[in-house]
N, C-alpha and C positions, 0 to 999 in steps of 0.2 A: 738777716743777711742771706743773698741767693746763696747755696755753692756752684761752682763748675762743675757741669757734668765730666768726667774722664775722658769723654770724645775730643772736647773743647778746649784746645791748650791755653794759657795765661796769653802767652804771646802770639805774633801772628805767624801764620806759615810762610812758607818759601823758604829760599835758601839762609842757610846760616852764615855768618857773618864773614866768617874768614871762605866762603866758597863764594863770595860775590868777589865780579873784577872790579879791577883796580886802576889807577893812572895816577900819574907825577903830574905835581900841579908846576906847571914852567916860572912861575914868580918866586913863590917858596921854596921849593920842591921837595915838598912833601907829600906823602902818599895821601890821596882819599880814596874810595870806595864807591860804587855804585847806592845810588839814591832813589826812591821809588817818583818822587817827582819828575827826576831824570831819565828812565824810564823809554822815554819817547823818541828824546836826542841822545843818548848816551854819546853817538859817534861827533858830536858837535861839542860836546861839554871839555874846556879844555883848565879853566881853574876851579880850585877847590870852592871859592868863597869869593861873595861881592866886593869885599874886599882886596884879595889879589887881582878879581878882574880890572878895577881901580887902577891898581900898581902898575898896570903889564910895562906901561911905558917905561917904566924906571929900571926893569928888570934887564939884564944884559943878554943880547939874543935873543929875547922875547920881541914876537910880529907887531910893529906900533899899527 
């Protein structure tokens, strides 16, 4: 088996978890996190999961 060089951490770089932002998903509202697929829109991204986007309409105050 290779090993890791000590350059090349396990995991990937950037910021560590709790220093990525954050947003309330308006269905649930529950916190998620910054996503690297999301990345591009972040300022468009308003539910956690396909799933609440699903929901929005059920949700109270939530834009139909």
């Amino acid at each position: 088996m290779p090993r890791r060089s000590p350059a090349r951490p396990a995991m990937g770089g950037g910021r560590p978890p709790a220093d990525r932002p954050t947003k309330t998903c308006p269905v649930c509202g529950l916190p998620f996190t910054w996503r690297r697929k999301w990345a591009r829109d972040w300022a468009q991204v308003r539910y956690c999961s396909d799933r609440c986007r699903a929901r929005r309409a059920l949700a109270p105050g939530a834009d139909a």
